[in-house]
C-alpha positions in Angstrom: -47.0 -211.2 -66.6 -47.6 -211.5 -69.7 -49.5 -209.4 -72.5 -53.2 -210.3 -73.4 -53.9 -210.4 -77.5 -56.8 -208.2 -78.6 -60.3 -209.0 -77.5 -62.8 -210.6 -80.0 -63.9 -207.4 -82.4 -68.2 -207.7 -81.4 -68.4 -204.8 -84.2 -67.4 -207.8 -86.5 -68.9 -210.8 -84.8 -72.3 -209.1 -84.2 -73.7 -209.0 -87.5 -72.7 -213.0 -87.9 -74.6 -213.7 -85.1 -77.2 -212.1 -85.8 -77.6 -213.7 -88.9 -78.0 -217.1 -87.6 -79.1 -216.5 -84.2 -83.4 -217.1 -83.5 -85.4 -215.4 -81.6 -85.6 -216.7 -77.9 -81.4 -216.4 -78.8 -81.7 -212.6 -79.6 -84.0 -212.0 -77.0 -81.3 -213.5 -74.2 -78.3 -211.2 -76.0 -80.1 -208.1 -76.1 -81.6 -208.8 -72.4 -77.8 -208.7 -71.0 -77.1 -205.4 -69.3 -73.9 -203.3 -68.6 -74.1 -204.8 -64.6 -72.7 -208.7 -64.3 -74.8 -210.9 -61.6 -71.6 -210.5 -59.8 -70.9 -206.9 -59.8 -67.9 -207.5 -61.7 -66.3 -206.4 -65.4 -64.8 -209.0 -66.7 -62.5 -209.0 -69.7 -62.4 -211.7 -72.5 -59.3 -213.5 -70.5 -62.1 -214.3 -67.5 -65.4 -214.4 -69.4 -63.9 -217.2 -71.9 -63.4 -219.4 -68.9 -66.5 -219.1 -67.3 -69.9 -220.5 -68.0 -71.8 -218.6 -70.4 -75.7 -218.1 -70.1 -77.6 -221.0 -71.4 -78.5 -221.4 -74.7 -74.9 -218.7 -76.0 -71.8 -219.7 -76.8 -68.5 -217.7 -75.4 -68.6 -215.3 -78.1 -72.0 -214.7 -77.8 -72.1 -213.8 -74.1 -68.9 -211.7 -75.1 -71.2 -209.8 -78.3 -73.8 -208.9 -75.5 -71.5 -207.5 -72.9 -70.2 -205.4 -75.4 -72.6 -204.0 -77.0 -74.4 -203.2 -73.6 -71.1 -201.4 -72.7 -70.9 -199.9 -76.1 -74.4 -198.6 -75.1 -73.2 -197.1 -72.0 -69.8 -195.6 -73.1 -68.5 -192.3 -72.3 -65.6 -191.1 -75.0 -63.0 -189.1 -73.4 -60.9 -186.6 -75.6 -57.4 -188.6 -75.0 -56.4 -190.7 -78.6 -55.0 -194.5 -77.9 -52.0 -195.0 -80.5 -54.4 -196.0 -83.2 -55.9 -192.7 -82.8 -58.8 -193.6 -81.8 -60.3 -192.2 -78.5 -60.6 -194.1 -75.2 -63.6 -194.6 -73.5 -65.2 -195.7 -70.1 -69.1 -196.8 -68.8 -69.9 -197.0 -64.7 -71.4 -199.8 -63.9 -72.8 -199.8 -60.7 -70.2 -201.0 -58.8 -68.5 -197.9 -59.8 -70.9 -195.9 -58.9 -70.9 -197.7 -55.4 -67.7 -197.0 -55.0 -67.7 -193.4 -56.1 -71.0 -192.6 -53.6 -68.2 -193.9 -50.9 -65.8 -191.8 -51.9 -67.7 -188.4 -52.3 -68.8 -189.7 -48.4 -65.4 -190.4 -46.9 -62.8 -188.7 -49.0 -64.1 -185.1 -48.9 -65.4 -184.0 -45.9 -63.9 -185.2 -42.6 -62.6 -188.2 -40.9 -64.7 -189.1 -37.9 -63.4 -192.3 -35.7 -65.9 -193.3 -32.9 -66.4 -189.1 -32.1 -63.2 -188.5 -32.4 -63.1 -186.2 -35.9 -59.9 -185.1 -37.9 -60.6 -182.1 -39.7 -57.9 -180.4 -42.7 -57.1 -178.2 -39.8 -55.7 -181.2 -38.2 -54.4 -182.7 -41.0 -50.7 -181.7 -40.3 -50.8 -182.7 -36.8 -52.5 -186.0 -36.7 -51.6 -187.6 -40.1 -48.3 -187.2 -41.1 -47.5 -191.0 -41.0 -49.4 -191.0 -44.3 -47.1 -188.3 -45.6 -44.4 -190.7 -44.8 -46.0 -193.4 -46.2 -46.8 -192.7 -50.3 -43.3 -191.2 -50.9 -42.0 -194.5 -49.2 -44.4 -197.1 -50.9 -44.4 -195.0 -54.3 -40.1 -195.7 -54.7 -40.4 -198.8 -53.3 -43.1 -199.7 -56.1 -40.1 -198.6 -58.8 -37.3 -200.5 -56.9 -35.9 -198.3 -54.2 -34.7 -200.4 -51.3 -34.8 -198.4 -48.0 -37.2 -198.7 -45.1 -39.7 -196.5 -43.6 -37.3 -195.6 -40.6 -34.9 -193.5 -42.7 -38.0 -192.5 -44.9 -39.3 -190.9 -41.6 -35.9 -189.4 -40.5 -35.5 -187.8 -43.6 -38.8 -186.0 -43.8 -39.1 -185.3 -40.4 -36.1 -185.2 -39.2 -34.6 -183.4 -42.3 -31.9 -186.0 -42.6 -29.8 -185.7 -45.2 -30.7 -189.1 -47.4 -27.3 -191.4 -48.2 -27.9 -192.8 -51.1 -29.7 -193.2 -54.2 -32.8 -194.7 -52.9 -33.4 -192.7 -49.9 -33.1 -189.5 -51.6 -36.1 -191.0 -54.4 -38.3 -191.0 -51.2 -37.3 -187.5 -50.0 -37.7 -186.6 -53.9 -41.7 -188.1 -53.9 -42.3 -186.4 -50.3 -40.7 -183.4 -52.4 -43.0 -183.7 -55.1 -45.9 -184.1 -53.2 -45.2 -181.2 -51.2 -45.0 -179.1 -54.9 -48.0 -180.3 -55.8 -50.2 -179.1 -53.2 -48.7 -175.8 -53.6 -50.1 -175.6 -57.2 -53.5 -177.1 -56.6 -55.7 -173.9 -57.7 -53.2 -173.7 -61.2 -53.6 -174.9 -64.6 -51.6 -178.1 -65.6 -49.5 -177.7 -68.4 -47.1 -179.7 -69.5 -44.4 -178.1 -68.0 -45.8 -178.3 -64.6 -45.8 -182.3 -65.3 -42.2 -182.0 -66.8 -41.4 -180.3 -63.7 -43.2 -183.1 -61.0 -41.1 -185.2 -63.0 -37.9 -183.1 -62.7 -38.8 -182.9 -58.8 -39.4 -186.8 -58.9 -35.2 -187.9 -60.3 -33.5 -185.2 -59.4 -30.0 -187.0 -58.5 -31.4 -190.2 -59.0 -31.3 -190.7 -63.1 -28.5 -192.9 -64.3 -28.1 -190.3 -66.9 -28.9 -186.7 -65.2 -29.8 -185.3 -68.2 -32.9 -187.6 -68.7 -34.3 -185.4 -65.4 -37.3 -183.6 -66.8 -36.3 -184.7 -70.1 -39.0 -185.7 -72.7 -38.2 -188.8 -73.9 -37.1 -189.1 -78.0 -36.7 -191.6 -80.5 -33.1 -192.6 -79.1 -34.2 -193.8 -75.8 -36.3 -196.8 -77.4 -38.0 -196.8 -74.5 -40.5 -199.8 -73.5 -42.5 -201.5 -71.0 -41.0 -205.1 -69.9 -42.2 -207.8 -67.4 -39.2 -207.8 -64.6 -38.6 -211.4 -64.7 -39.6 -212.8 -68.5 -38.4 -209.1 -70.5 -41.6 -209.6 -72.3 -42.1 -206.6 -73.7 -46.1 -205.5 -72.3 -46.4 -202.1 -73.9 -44.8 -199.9 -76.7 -45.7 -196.3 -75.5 -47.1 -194.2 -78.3 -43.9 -192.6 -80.7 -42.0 -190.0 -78.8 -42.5 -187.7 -81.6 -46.4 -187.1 -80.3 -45.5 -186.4 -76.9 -45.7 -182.4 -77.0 -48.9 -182.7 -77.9 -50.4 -185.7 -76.0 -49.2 -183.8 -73.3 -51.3 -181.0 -74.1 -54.2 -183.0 -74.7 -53.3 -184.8 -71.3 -53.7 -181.0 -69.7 -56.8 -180.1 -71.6 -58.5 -182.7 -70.5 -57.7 -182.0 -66.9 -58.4 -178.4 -67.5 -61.7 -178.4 -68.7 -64.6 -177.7 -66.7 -67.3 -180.0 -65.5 -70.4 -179.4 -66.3 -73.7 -181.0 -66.7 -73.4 -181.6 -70.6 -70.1 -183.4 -69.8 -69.7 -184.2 -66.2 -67.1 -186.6 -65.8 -66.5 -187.2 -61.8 -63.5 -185.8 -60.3 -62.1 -189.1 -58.9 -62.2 -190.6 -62.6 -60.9 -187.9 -64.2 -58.1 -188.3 -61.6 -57.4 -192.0 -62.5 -57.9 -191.4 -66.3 -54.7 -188.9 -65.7 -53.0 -191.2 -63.9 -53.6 -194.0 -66.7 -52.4 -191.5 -69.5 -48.8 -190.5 -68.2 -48.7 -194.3 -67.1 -49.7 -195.3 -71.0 -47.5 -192.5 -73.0 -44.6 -192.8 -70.9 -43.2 -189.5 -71.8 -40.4 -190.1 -69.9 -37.5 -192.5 -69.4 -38.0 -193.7 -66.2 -40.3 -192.2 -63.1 -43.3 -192.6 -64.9 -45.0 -194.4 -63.0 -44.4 -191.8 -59.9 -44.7 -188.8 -61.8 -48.3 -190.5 -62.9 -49.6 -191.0 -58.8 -48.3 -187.5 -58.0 -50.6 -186.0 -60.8 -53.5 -188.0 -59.6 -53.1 -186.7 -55.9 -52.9 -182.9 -57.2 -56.0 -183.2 -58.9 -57.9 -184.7 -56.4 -56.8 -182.5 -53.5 -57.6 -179.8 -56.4 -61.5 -181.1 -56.4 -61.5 -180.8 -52.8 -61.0 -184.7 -51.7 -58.3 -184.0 -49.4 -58.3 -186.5 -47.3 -56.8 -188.5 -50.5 -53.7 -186.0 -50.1 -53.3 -188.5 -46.9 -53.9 -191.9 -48.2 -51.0 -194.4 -49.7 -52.1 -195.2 -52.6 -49.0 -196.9 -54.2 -48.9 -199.0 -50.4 -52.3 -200.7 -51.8 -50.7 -200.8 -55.4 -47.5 -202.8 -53.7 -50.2 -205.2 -52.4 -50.8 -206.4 -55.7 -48.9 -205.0 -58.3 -49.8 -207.5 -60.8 -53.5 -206.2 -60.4 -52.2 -203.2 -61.4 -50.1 -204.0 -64.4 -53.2 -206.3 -65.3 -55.9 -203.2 -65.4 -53.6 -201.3 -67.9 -53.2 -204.4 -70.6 -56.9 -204.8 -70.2 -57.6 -201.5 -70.6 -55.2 -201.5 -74.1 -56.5 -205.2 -75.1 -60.1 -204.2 -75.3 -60.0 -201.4 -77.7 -59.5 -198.6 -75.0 -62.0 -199.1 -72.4 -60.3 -197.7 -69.4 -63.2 -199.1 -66.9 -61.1 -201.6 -66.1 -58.2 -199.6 -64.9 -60.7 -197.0 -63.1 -61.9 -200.3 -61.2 -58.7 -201.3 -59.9 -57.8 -198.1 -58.6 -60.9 -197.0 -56.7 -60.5 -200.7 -55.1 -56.8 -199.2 -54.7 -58.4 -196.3 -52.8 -61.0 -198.4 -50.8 -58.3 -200.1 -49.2 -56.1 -197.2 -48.8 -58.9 -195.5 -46.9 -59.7 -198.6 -45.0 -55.9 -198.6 -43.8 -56.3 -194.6 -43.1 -59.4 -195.4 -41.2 -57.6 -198.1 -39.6 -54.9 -195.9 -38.4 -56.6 -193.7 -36.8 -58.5 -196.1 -35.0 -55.7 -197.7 -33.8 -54.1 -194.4 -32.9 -57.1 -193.1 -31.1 -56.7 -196.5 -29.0 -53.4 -195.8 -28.1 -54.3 -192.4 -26.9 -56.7 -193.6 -24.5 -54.5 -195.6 -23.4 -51.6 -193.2 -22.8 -54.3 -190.6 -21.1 -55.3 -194.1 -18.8 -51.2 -194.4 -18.3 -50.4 -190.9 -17.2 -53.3 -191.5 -14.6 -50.6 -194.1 -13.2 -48.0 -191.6 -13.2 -46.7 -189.7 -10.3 -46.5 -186.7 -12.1 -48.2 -183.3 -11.5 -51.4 -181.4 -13.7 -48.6 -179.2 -15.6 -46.7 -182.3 -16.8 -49.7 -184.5 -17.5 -50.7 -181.6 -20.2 -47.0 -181.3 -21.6 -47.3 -184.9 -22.2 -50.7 -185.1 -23.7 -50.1 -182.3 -26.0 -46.4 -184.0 -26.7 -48.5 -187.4 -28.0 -50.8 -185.4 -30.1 -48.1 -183.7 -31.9 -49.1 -180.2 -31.0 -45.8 -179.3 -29.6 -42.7 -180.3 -31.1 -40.3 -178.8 -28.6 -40.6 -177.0 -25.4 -38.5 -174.5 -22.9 -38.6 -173.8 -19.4 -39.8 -169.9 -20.2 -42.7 -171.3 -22.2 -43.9 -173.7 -20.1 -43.5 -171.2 -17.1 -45.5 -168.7 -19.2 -48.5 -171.1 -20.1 -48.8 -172.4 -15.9 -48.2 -168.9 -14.4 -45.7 -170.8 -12.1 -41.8 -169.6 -11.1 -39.5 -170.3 -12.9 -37.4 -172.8 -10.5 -41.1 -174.9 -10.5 -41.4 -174.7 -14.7 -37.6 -176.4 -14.7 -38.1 -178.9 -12.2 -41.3 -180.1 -14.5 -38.9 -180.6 -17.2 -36.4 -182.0 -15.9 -38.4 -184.5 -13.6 -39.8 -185.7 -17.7 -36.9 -185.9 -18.9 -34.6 -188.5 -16.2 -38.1 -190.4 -16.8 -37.0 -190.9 -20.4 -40.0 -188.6 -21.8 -37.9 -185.8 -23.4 -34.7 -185.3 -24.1 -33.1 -182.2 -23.7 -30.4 -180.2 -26.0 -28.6 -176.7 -25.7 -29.7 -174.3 -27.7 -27.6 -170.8 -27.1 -27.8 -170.3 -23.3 -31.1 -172.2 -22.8 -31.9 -175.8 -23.0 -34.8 -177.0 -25.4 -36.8 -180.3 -24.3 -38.0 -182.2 -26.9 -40.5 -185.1 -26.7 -39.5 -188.6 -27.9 -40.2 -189.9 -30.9 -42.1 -193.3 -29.3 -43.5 -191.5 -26.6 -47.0 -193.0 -26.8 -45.3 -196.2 -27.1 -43.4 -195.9 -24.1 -46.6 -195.1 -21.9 -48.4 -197.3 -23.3 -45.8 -200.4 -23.7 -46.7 -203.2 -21.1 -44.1 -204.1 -18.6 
């Protein structure tokens, strides 16, 4: 990747144009709005290669799209390293996307009848728990797979090395966050995310929930070319960007200066990304703030989606809607684009999900039909599948049927030698506890 010189300045060219532009020419420049024929925002990089309108040259087209976004601009109270403020507009494909979002992110999650509620949250979607701590490290280099990603957080296994224990540290983090959701941000709460974030991971341990300073000379490189992409603003301002960082996401909404939750979200998820306060696990500490502010706004649903999965999926995308974003004089539409297409597609894989998990269900209820096993353990296993038990005894399951106690073991233990549960000692009684691939056993063709 590589690091895109400053758009054309249409403050400059505009008045040249004008001066030697005629009439049916004016008439086509001012007649260009802030929405593209497309439904797409380009930058200079794309619009320079495409056709222009006839009768206007590239620079042309480029004055008009300007100064119809310039006309549509919404200045936000967070300074670029010039000092001067950035900016955003919503074309309507933001809007779109944003109307989707306030639908499907917010309320509940309904999958042919079948609806997930944020009662059910815990019990029906922790894979996607599993999932952002797992694709977030991954994103900043940790090698590790999703099996010992799950087998730490559920399992509460103790991680082995340095990259397993940046997943548990994200799962950590995003557990923290929730927990804070009604407070104030201040900028030791995000010192603290990031403390959460590199705890035992830092090459340097002291650099955990460390501002960064002058020494650290700390950049933003290309992985392959070392092309440096971004100098982050002087560490000397960082105390109070910060501050600014948490005014902005402090400050009420209201209909003077309504900015939409889900943009004020990825606006703070640009800024840590673009100040780089720290020396590394910026990039984490950034998608952790964005999730505790929209599960702060209510969308909690998001709480459940991968977002850095989607990011994975094209991380050039990603890297590409910051430099736009710093190329064209601060207009951070372009970065707010690519992340609610981010979220689109994370949702889309939620929805997905739970599609495919409802399926399975139906399938395992259609398998235990098959079964030669009683009422008693057909419910133990449907309520093993849907996560709603976690572990059983032979006194509770006696206690629930209102059978003896010789019948309640027998269930059991008829579940167990068919490979359903396994069973452990716990003081004098045994404990059966479902298999993990349950469904997938039931449901597995022969």
């Amino acid at each position: 990747m590589k690091a895109f010189p400053r758009t054309p300045d249409a403050s400059r060219l505009f008045p040249e144009i004008m001066k030697a532009a005629d009439a049916a020419k004016l008439q086509k420049i001012f007649s260009i709005g802030l929405d593209q024929p497309d439904g797409s925002y380009p930058h200079w990089e794309k619009l320079k290669r495409i056709s222009p309108p006839s009768g206007l040259t590239h620079e042309e087209h480029w004055v008009a799209v300007k100064m119809a976004r310039n006309q549509a601009r919404r200045s936000v109270k967070l300074r670029q390293k010039s000092g001067d403020v950035f900016w955003f507009t919503e074309p309507s494909c933001v809007r779109a996307q944003l109307s989707h979002l306030d639908l499907h992110a917010g309320g509940s999650l309904s999958s042919k009848g079948h609806e997930l509620t944020p009662s059910d949250s815990d019990r029906y979607l922790a894979r996607s728990l599993i999932e952002e701590p797992f694709s977030s490290s991954v994103l900043e280099g940790a090698a590790t797979t999703r099996q010992a990603a799950r087998r730490m957080i559920e399992g509460g296994v103790v991680p082995r090395t340095k990259d397993e224990l940046m997943v548990l540290n994200n799962y950590r983090a995003m557990r923290y966050v929730k927990q804070i959701k009604d407070e104030e941000l201040t900028p030791d709460i995000i010192i603290n995310i990031h403390k959460i974030i590199t705890e035992g991971t830092m090459d340097n341990p002291g650099d955990c929930g460390r501002l960064r300073d002058d020494k650290d000379n700390v950049t933003v490189e290309d992985d392959i070319t070392g092309e440096v992409l971004h100098f982050p603003p002087p560490s000397v301002e960082l105390p109070k960007r910060l501050q600014e960082i948490c005014n902005f996401a402090n400050e009420p909404s209201d209909k003077a200066n309504f900015i939409h939750p889900i943009i004020k979200a990825i606006i703070l998820h640009f800024m840590i990304g673009y100040d780089h306060p720290f020396c590394d696990g910026n990039g984490r500490t950034a998608r952790v703030l964005f999730y505790w502010y929209v599960v702060k706004c209510g969308y909690w649903i998001l709480e459940y989606v991968s977002i850095s999965k989607s990011i994975s999926a094209a991380p050039s995308q990603y890297g590409k809607a910051y430099l736009h974003t710093e190329s064209d004089f601060g207009d951070l539409t372009y970065f707010i684009i690519n992340q609610l297409d981010v979220l689109d597609a994370s949702l889309n894989d939620l929805h997905t999900y739970i599609e495919t998990r409802r399926e399975k269900l139906q399938q395992f209820e259609i398998a235990l039909g098959d079964q030669n096993i009683n009422h008693r353990q057909s419910f133990l296993l449907n309520e093993a599948a849907r996560n709603r038990i976690r572990n059983i005894d032979i006194n509770k399951h006696q206690s629930i049927h209102k059978v003896s106690y010789l019948t309640a073991r027998n269930d059991l233990e008829a579940l167990t030698s068919l490979g359903y549960f396994r069973k452990i000692k716990r003081g004098r009684s045994n404990l059966y506890i479902p298999i993990q691939s349950l469904v997938e056993k039931l449901t597995r063709p022969e």
